[in-house]
C-alpha positions in Angstrom: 123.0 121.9 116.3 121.8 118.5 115.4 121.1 116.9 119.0 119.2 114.0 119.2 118.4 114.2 115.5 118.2 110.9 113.6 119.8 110.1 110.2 122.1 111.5 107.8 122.0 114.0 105.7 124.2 112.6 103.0 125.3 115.9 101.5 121.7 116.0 99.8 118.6 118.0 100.5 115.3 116.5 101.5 114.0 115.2 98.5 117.2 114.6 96.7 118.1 112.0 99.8 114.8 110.7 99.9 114.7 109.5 96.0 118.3 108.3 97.1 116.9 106.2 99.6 114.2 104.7 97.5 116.6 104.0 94.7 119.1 102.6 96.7 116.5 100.3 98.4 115.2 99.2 95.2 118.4 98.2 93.8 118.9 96.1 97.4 115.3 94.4 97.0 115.4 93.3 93.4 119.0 92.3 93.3 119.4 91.5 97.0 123.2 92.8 97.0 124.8 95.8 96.2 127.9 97.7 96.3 127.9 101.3 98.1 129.7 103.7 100.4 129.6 102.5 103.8 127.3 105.7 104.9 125.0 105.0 102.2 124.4 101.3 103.5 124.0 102.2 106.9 121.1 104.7 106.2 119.6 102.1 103.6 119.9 99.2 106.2 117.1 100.9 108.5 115.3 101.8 105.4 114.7 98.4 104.0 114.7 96.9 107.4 111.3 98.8 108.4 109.8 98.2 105.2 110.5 94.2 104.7 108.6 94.3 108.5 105.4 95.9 107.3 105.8 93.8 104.3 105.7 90.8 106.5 101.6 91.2 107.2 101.0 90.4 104.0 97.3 92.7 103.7 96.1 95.5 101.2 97.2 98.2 103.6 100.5 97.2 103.9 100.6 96.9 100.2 99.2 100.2 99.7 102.1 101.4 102.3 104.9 99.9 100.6 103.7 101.6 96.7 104.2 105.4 98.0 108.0 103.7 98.2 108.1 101.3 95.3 107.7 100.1 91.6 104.6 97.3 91.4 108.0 95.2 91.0 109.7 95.7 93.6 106.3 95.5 96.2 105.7 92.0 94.7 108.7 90.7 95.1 108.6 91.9 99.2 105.1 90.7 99.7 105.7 87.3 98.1 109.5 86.3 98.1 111.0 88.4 100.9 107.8 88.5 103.6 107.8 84.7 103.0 111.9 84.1 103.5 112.0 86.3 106.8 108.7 84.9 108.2 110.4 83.6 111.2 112.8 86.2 111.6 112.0 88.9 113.8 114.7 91.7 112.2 118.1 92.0 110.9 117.3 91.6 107.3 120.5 93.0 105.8 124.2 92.4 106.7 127.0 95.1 105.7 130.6 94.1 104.4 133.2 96.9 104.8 135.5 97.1 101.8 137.8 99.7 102.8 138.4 102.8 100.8 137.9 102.9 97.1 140.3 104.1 95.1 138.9 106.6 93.2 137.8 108.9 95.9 139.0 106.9 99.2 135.2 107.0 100.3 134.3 104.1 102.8 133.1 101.0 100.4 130.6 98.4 101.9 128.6 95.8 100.2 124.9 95.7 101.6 123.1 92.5 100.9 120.1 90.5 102.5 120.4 87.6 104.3 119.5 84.2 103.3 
């Protein structure tokens, strides 16, 4: 039973969903908008959300914290652009557009993007 258990499992094991989630939250970071199933976005959202937060201190540590995650790229670009845009804001870093079903598969599609 999966009571009170956080997250989803995305059809994946452990470290299959895990380098999901890093990829995924690259992609969103360096190109700020991307296209996905709406499940997929959801469980990115929370991802990237905790992440930009830590990036907003700005020190070594948090640095160090964000690399077990990221490219040099990608930790850069948080630290200096994105820490820096959402100085002021205290969360809610990414918005989620449902699409509807795709046509391929009729999964749920949903465009996850950060806001300006």
């Amino acid at each position: 039973m999966r009571k009170r258990k956080k997250g989803r499992k995305l059809n994946r094991t452990k470290d299959q969903r895990n380098a999901l989630l890093k990829s995924l939250a690259s992609a969103l970071i360096l190109k700020e908008k991307i296209r996905t199933t709406e499940a997929k976005a959801k469980e990115i959202s929370s991802f990237v959300e905790k992440k930009i937060t830590k990036a907003k201190a700005g020190s070594l540590a948090s640095r160090r914290f964000l690399s077990r995650f990221f490219a040099d790229k990608v930790v850069k670009k948080m630290v200096d652009d994105l820490a820096v845009r959402f100085k002021e804001r205290k969360g809610g870093y990414t918005r989620i557009i449902k699409l509807g079903q795709r046509k391929a598969d009729a999964a749920r599609a949903a465009i996850i993007e950060l806001v300006k």
